[in-house]
C-alpha positions in Angstrom: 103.9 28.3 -42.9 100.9 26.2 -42.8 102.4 24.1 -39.9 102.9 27.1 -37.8 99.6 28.4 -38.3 98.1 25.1 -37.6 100.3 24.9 -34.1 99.0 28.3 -33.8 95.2 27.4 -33.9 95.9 24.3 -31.4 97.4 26.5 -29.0 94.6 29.4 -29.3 91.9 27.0 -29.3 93.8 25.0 -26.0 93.5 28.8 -24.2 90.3 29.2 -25.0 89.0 25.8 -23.6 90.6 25.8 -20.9 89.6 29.2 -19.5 86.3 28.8 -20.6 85.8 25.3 -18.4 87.8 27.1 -15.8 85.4 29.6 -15.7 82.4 27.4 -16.0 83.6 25.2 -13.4 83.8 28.5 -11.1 80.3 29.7 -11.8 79.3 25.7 -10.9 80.7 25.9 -7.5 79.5 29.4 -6.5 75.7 28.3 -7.4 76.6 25.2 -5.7 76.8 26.9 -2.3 72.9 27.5 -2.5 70.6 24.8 -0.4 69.8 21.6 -1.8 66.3 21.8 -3.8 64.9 18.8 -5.7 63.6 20.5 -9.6 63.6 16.7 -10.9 59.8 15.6 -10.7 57.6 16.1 -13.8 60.3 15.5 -16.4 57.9 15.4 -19.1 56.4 18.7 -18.1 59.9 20.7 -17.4 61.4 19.5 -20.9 57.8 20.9 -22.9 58.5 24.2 -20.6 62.1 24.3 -21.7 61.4 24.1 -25.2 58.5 26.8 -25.0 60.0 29.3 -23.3 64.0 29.1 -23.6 63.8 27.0 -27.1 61.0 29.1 -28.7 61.5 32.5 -27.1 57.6 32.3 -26.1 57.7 35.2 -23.6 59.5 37.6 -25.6 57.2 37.9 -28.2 54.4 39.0 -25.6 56.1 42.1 -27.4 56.3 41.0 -30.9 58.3 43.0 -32.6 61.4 43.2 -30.2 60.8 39.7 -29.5 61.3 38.8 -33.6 64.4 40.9 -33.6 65.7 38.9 -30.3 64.9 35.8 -32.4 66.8 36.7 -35.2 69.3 37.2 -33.4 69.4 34.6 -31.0 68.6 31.9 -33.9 71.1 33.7 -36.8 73.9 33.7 -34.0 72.9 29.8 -33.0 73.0 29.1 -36.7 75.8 31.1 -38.0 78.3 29.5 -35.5 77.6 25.8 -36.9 80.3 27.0 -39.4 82.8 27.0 -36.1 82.5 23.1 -36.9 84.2 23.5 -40.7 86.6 26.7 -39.0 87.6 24.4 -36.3 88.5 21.4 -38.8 90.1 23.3 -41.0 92.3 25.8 -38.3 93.3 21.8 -37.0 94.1 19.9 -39.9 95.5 22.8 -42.8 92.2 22.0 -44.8 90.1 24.9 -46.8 86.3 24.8 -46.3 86.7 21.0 -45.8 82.4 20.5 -45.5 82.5 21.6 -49.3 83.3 18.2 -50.6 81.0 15.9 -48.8 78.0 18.4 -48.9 78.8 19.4 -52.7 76.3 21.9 -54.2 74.5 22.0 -50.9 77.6 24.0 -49.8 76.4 27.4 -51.4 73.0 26.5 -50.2 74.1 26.6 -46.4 76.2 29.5 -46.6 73.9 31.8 -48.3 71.5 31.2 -45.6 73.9 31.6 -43.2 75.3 35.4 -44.6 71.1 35.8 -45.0 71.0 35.2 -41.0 74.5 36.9 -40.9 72.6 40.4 -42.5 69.7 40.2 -40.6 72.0 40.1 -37.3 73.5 42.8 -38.2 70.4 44.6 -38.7 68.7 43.6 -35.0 71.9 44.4 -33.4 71.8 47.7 -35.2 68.0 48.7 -33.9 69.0 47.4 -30.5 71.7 49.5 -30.2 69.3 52.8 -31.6 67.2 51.9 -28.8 69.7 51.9 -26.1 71.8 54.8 -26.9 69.9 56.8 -28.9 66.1 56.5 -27.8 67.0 55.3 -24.9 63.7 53.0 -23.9 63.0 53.8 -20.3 62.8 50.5 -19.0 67.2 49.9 -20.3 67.6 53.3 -18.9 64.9 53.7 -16.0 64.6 57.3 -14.9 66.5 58.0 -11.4 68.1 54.4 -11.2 71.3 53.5 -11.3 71.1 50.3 -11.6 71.8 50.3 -15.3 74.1 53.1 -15.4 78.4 52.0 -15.8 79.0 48.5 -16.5 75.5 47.0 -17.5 75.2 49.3 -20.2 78.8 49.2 -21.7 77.9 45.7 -21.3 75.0 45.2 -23.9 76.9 47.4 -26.2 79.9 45.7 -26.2 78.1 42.4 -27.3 75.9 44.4 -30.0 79.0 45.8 -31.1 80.9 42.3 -31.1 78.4 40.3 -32.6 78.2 42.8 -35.7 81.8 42.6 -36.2 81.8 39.0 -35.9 78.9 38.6 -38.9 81.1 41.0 -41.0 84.4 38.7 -40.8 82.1 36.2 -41.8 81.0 38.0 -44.6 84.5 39.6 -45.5 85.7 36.2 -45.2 83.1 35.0 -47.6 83.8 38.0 -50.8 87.5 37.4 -50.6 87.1 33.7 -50.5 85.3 33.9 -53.9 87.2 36.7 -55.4 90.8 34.1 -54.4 88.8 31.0 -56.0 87.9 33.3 -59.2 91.2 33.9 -59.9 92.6 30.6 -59.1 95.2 31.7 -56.3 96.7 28.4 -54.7 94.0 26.7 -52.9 91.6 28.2 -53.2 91.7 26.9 -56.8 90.4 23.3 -55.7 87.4 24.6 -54.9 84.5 26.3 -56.5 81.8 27.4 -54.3 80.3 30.3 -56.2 79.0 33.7 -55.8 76.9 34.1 -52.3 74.2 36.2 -52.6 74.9 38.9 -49.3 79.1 39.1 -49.3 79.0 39.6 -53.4 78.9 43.2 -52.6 81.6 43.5 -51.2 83.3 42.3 -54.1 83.7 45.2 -56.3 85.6 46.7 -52.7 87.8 44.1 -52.7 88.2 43.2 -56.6 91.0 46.2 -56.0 93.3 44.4 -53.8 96.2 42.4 -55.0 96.1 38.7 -54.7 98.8 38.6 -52.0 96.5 41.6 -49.7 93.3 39.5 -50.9 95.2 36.2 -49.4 96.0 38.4 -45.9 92.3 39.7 -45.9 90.7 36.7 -46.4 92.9 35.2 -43.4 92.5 37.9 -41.3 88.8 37.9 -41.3 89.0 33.8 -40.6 91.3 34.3 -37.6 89.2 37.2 -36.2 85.9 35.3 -37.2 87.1 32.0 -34.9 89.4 34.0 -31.9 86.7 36.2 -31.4 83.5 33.6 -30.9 86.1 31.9 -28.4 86.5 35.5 -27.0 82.8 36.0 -26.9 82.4 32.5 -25.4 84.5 33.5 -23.0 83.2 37.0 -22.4 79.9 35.8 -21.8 80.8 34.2 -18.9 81.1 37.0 -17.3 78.8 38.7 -18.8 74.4 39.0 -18.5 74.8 37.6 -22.0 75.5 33.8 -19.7 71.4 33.8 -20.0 72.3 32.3 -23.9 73.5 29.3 -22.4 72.2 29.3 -18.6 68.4 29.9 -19.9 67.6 26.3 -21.1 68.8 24.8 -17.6 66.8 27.6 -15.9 63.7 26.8 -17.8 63.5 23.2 -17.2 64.6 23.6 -13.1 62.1 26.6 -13.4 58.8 26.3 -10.4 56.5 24.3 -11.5 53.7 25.6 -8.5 50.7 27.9 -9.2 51.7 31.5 -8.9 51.2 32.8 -5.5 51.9 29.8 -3.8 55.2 30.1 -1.4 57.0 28.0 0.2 56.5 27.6 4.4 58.9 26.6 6.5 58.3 23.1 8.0 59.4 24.0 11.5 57.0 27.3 11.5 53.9 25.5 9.7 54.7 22.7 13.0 54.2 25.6 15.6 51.3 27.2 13.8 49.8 23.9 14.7 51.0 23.2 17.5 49.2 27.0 18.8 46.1 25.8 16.4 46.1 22.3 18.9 46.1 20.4 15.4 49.5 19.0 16.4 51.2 17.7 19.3 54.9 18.9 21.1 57.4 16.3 20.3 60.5 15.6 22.7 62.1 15.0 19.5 62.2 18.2 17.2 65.2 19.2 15.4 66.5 22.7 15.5 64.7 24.8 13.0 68.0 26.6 11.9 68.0 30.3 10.4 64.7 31.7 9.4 65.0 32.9 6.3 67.8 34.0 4.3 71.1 36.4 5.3 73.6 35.7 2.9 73.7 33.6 -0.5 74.3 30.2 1.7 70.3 30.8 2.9 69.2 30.9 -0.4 68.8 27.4 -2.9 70.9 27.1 -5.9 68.0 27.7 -8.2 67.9 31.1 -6.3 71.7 31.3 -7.5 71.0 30.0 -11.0 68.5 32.6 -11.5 70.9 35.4 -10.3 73.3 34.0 -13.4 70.5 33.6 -15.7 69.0 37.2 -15.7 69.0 39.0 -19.0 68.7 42.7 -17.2 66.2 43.4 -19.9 63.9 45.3 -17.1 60.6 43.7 -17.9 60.5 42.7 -14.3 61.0 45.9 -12.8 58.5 47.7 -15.8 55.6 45.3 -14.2 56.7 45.7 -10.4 53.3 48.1 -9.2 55.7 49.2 -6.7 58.7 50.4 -9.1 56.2 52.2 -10.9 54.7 54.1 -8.4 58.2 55.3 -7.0 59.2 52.9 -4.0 62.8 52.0 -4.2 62.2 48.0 -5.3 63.2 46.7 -8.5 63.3 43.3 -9.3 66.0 43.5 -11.8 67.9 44.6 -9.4 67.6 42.4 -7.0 68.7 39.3 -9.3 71.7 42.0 -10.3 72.6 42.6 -6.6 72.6 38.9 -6.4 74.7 38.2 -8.8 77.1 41.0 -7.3 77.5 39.0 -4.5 78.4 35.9 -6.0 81.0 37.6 -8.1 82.2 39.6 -4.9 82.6 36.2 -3.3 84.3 34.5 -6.1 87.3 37.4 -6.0 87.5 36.2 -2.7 88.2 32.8 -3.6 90.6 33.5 -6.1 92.6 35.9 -4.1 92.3 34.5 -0.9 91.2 30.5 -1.5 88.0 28.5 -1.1 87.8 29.3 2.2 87.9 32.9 2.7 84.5 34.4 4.3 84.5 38.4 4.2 82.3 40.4 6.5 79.3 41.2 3.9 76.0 39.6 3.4 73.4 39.9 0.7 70.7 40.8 2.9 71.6 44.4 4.0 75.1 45.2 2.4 73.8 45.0 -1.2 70.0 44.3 -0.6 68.6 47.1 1.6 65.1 46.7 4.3 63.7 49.6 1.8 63.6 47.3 -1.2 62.5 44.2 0.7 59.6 46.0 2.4 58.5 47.6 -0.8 57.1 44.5 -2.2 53.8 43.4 -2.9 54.1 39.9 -3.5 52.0 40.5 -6.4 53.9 38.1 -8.8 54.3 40.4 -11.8 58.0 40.3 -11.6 57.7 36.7 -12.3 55.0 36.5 -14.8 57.2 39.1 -16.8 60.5 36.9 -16.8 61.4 35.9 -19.9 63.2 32.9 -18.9 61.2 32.0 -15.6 63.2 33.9 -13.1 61.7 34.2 -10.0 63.2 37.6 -8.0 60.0 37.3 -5.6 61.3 33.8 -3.7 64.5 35.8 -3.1 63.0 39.0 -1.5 60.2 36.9 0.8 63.5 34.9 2.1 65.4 38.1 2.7 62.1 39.8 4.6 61.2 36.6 7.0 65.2 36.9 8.0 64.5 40.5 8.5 60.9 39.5 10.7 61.7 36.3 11.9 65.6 36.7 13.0 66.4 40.2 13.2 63.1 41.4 14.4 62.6 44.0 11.6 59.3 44.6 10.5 57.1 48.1 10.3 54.8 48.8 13.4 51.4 47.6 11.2 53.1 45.0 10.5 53.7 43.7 14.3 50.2 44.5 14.9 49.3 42.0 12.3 51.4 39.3 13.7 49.9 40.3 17.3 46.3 40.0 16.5 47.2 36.4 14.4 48.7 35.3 17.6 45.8 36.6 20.0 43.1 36.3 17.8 43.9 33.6 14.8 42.8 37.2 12.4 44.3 40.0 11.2 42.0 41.9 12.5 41.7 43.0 16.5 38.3 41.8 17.8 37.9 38.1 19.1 37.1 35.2 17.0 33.9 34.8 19.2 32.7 38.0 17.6 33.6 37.1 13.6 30.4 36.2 12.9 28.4 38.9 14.3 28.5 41.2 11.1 26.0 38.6 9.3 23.5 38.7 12.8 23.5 42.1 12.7 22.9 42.4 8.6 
């Protein structure tokens, strides 16, 4: 019997791997279709930005007391899961709580702090779930949007939900482990690890079951304890919850330039000169290629990592000036849209192969003019991230496609470019006259 159950835990552990890299490896070649973009200068600098922000959860505590409860449970869940090390060892080789013997009384030590982590996971995912579903905090459930309506709110409930029955195998585990050991039931007579101070309450539950329904108890809660972290490792993959893993990576590639400072296009900075007479017309110029961006291809694969990185917690979109006086632009969305896409072209691949194209783009069939012509370019969505997303580099790349390719851009907006061409100002009057409001003062 223990044989069989060790073949069993080989196999479900092979699965589990191997979808999970399978899917991984799918993620890697859809953010690989992005543009080239060098994030490796300033090493030093990236890895201290890293470990602020993704490592010590700096930006969420600009609102402390959500951002504690996100640590508590970002850390317990981290910490907790070390234990996958002794479950894996001992679902491979037969063993029982193998890490008992070589880290003797320091055992009990490390497992009561993990069921104290494992209780106060239980309790954040608790409060997080009050404030989705039953205060419902206007920025997860933003008023006339739909943006969080259907799947990205079953979504974060799911993983609430999951993650608290996870912590309670490992706790259920835990009382009928010491309750077997107590009464000296097979194996779990070699070892003596104690009473643990958060799953001894459970005891007097299960002090009623038989040894035999203690035995299938205790097992139960290990095999849904390890099968469902693969499950949730494999979840998240498709999932908003890939920001657990995709968020250090994100960090350190993250934009190291002031705020405020875009990005020009070589070829269009060359003209602007060449108008200016600070440059020259060379026989030699290479084609300029597409202004802007169309479709995911336009965009770099930081763009694309961002898209997979976004949490959907709506701070973003809570900041945007224009969200929150009613224009149709929000930020979060725009990261969600993008991530749409990539998943939209992904089915693609998988039903059709690597090189099917469909007809769709991201810049009109799932990102509308509206949006794009709502923003400010204040920066606010980008201050707010989180983890350092950036949804302001995708909609300025969308818009000069719109302006530069297609020829889209509001009346005021023409008349703008016009008097910048004619007059080197926005403003209509001749650059002979600029100076006469200080001769006149």
């Amino acid at each position: 019997m223990a044989y069989l159950q060790q073949a069993l835990f080989v196999i479900v552990l092979g699965i589990a791997v191997y979808l999970i890299a399978r899917r991984v490896l799918l993620i890697k070649k859809t953010i690989q279709l992005g543009k080239a973009d060098d994030r490796t200068d300033q090493p030093g600098i990236r890895l201290k930005t890293m470990l602020r922000i993704a490592f010590g959860q700096k930006k969420m505590f600009d609102r402390p007391i959500v951002g504690a409860l996100h640590f508590l449970v970002y850390a317990g869940f981290i910490l907790i899961n070390i234990e996958v090390l002794e479950i894996i060892i001992d679902g491979i080789f037969g063993t029982h709580r193998v890490l008992s013997g070589p880290l003797g009384s320091f055992y009990p030590v490390v497992i009561n702090f993990f069921e104290v982590l494992a209780l106060g996971v239980i309790a954040a995912c608790v409060v997080f779930l009050v404030r989705r579903n039953i205060l419902k905090i206007n920025r997860l459930h933003p008023a006339g949007s739909k943006e969080m309506n259907g799947w990205p709110a079953m979504d974060a409930n799911i993983i609430l939900v999951f993650e608290i029955a996870l912590m309670m195998a490992f706790l259920k585990m835990n009382a009928a482990d010491t309750i077997l050991q107590a009464r000296e039931v097979g194996h779990f007579a070699e070892i003596n690890t104690g009473t643990f101070w958060i799953s001894q309450w459970l005891i007097p539950i299960l002090d009623n079951f038989s040894s035999e329904l203690l035995v299938i108890t205790e097992r139960g809660a290990w095999w849904f304890h390890i099968v469902g972290i693969l499950a949730f490792a494999l979840y998240v993959t498709y999932s908003k919850h890939l920001h657990i893993a995709l968020a250090f990576p994100n960090t350190y590639f993250a934009d190291l330039k002031p705020r405020g400072q875009m990005t020009n296009m070589p070829a269009v900075t060359k003209e602007v000169r060449i108008m200016m007479e600070l440059d020259q017309p060379s026989e030699n110029e290479e084609e300029a290629g597409r202004f802007g961006a169309k479709d995911i291809e336009d965009l770099s694969w930081k763009n694309l990592m961002d898209a997979y990185s976004c949490t959907e917690c709506g701070r973003c979109t809570s900041q945007c000036p224009a969200n929150i006086t009613g224009k149709l632009l929000s930020p979060r969305k725009i990261m969600m849209s993008t991530r749409d896409r990539l998943e939209d072209i992904q089915k693609g691949w998988l039903k059709n192969g690597y090189d099917h194209k469909d007809e769709k783009s991201l810049n009109g069939d799932y990102i509308t003019e509206e949006e794009l012509l709502a923003c400010t370019s204040c920066n606010a969505c980008v201050e707010a991230c989180p983890v350092l997303i950036n949804p302001l580099d995708i909609i300025l790349q969308l818009r000069r496609y719109n302006v530069m390719e297609e020829s889209k851009a509001p009346q005021s907006w023409n008349m703008m470019f016009q008097n910048l061409e004619t007059n080197m100002a926005p403003w209509k009057f001749s650059p002979d006259d600029r100076m006469k409001w200080a001769s006149e003062s």
